[in-house]
C-alpha positions as CSV (number, residue, x, y, z in Angstrom):
1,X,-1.6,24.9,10.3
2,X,-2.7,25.9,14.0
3,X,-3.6,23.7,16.4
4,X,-7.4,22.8,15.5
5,X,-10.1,20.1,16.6
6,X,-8.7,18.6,13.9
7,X,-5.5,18.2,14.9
8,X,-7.4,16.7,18.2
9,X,-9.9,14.5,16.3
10,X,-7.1,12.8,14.5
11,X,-5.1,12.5,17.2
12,X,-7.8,10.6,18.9
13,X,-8.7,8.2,16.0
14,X,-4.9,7.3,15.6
15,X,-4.8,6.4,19.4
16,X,-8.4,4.4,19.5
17,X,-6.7,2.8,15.2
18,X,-9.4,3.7,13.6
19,X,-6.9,5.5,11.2
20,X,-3.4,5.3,11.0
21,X,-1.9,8.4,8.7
22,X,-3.1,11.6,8.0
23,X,-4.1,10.9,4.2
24,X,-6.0,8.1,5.4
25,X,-8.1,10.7,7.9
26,X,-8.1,13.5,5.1
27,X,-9.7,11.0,2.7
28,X,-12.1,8.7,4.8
29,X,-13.3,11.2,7.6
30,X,-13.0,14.5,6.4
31,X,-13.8,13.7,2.3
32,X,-11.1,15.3,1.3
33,X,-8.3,14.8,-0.6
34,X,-5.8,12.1,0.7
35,X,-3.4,15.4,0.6
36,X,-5.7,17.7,2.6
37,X,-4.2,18.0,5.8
38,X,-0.4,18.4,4.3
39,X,-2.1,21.5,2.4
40,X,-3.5,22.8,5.1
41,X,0.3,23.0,7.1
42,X,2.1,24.0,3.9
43,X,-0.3,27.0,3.2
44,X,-0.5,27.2,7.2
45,X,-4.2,27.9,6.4
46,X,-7.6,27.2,8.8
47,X,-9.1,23.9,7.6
48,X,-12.5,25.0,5.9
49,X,-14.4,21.7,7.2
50,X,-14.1,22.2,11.1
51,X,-17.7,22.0,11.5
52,X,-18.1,18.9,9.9
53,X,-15.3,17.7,11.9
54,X,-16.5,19.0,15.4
55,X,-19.4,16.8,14.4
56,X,-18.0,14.0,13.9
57,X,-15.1,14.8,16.8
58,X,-18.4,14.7,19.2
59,X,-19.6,11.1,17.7
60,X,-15.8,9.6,17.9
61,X,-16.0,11.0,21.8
62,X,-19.2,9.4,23.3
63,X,-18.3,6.3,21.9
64,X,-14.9,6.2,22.3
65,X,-16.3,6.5,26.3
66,X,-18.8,3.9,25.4
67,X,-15.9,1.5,25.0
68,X,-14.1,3.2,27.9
69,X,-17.2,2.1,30.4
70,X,-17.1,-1.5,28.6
């Protein structure tokens, strides 16, 4: 798997806990399966959702400065 927003948006959620493994972001943020992001690096395949992640990427960012300014 390349480097994606993905990669970036979980990243971010591990470092603010709002998750805390990849199965747990597969399955809760993206609605995948709890396996989705191990696929994705053992086919080393584009993940099919980044627009619904880049969506929700850009809600976890203003408030993740929301919290930063409080």
């Amino acid at each position: 798997m390349q480097k994606t927003v993905l990669n970036e948006v979980f990243k971010l959620l591990v470092q603010i806990g709002a998750v805390s493994s990849e199965s747990e972001f597969s399955k809760d943020w993206l609605c995948r399966s709890e396996c989705y992001m191990r696929t994705l690096r053992f086919k080393r395949v584009k993940p099919s959702v980044l627009n619904q992640a880049w969506e929700r990427w850009l809600y976890v960012q203003a408030n993740y400065s929301t919290m930063d300014a409080v």
